[in-house]
C-alpha positions as CSV (number, residue, x, y, z in Angstrom):
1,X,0.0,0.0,0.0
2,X,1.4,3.7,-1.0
3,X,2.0,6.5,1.5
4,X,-0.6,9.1,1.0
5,X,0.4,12.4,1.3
6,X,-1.8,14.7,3.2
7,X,-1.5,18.7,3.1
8,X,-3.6,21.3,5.5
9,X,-3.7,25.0,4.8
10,X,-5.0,27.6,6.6
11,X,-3.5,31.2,6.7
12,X,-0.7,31.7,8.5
13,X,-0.5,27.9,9.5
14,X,0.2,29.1,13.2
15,X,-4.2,27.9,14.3
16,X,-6.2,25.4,12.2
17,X,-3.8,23.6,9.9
18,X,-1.1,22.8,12.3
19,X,-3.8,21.9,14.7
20,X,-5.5,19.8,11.4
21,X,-2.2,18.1,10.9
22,X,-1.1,16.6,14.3
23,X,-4.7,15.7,15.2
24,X,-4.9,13.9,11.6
25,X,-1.4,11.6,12.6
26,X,-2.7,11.2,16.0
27,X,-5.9,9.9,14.7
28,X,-4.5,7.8,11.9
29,X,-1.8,6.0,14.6
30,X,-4.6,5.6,16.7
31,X,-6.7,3.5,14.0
32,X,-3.7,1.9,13.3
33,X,-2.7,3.1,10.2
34,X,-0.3,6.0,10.5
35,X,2.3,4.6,8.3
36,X,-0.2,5.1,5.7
37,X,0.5,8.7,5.5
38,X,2.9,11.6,5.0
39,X,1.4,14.9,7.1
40,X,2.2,18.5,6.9
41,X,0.8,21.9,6.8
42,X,1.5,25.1,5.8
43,X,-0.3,28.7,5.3
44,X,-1.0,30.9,2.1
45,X,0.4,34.0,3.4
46,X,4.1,34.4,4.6
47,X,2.9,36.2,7.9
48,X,4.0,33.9,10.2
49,X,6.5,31.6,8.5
50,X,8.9,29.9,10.9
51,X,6.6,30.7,14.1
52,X,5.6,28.2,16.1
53,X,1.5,27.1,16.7
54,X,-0.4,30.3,18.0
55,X,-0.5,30.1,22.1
56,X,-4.0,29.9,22.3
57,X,-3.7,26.4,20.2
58,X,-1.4,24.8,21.8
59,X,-2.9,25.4,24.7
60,X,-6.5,23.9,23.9
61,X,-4.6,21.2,22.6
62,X,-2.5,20.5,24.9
63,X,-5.6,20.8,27.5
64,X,-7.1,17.5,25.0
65,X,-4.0,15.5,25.1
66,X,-2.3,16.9,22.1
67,X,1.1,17.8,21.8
68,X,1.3,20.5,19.0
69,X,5.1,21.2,18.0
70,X,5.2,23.1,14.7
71,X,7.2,25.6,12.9
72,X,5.2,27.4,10.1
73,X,5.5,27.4,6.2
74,X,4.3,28.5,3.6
75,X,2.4,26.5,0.6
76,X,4.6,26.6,-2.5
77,X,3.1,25.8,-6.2
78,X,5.4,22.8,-6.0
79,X,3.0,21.2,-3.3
80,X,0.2,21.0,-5.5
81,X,2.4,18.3,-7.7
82,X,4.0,16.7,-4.4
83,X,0.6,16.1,-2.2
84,X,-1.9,13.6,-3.2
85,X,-4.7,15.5,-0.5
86,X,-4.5,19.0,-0.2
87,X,-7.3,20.4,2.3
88,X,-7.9,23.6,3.0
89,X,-9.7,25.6,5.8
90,X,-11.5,28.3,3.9
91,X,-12.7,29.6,0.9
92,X,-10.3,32.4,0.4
93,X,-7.6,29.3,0.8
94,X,-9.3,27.2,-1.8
95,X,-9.3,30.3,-4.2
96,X,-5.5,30.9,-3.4
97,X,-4.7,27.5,-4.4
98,X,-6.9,27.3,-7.0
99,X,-5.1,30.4,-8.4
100,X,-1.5,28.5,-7.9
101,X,-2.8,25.6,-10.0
102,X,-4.2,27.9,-13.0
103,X,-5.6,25.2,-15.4
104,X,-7.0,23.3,-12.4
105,X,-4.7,20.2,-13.1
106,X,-4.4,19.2,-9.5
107,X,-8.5,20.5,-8.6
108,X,-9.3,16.6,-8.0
109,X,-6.8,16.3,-4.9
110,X,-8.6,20.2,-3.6
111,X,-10.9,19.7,-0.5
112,X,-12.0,22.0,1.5
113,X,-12.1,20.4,5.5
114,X,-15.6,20.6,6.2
115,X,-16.5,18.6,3.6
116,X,-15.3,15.7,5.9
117,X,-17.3,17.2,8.4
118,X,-20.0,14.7,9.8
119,X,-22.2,17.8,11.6
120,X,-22.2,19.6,8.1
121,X,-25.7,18.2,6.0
122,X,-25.7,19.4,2.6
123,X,-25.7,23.0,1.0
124,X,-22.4,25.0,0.6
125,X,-19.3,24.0,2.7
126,X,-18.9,25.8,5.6
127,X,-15.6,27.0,6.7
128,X,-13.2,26.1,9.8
129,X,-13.8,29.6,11.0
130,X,-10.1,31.7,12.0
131,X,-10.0,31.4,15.8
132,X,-7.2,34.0,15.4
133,X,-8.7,37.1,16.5
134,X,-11.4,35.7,19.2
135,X,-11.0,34.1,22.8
136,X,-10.3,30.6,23.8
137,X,-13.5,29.9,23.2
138,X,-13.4,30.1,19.0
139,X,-10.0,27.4,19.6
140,X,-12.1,25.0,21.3
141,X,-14.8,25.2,18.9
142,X,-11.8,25.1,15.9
143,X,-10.7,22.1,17.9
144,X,-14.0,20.4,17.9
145,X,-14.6,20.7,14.3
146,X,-11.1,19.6,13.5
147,X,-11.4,16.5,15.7
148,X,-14.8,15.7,13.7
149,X,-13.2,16.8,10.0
150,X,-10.4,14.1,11.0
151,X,-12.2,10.9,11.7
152,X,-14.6,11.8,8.8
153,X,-11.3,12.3,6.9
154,X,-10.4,9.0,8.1
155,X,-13.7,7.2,7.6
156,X,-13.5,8.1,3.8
157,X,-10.4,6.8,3.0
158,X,-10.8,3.8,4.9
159,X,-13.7,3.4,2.6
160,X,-11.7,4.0,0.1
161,X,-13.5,7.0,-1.2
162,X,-10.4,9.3,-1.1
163,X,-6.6,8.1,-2.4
């Protein structure tokens, strides 16, 4: 069986992406099938590149059991070609990327989170909303949909409905 290899973006890859991508490994090992994949993350702006994972984060993760070491990055245009998933938080992420890819040769491996999202029924894909400039409590609920986005994640491709 082939590693697959699993981007997250968000912005500044310092709240939801890093959070997306430890959860995700912790998840898969948990189900028994973290070799199965290559994780990272990164951010479509350059803000915070080389920062480690917003305070507030790491602690509401650390609070749920979840160690969340990361240094951020930015997405490159050579991602889209090395990633087999590429999930992004937002809308304004999905257009960034979409942008990057120009003739929409990668689109296919372009999801946005939520669509993974068990509590989501139908109609336009919400969001992961930026926890960024709110209190502890927008991280919690970040972490809540991320924990759900994550075993939907992993319900599809155990299904084999994703790569």
């Amino acid at each position: 069986m082939s590693t697959i290899r699993v981007m997250f973006v968000c912005s500044g890859n310092i709240c939801r992406s890093p959070l997306a991508h430890r959860l995700f490994e912790k998840k898969a090992a948990e189900r028994g099938m973290g070799d199965r994949f290559r994780v990272e993350s990164s951010g479509t702006t350059a803000y915070h590149i080389g920062e480690e994972a917003d305070g507030r984060m790491r602690k509401t993760a650390a609070r749920r059991g979840l160690d969340l070491r990361h240094r951020s990055r930015g997405f490159s245009r050579g991602d889209l070609e090395a990633y087999d998933l590429i999930v992004v938080m937002g809308h304004d992420h999905l257009r960034d990327i979409a942008r990057m890819d120009g003739h929409g040769t990668f689109s296919n491996k372009i999801h946005l989170f939520r669509e993974f999202d068990p509590a989501v029924n139908g109609g336009r894909v919400p969001e992961v909303p930026d926890p960024w400039y709110g209190g502890m409590e927008g991280f919690e609920e970040v972490y809540d949909i991320v924990d759900r986005a994550c075993d939907g994640m992993l319900d599809r491709i155990e299904a084999g409905s994703l790569p």
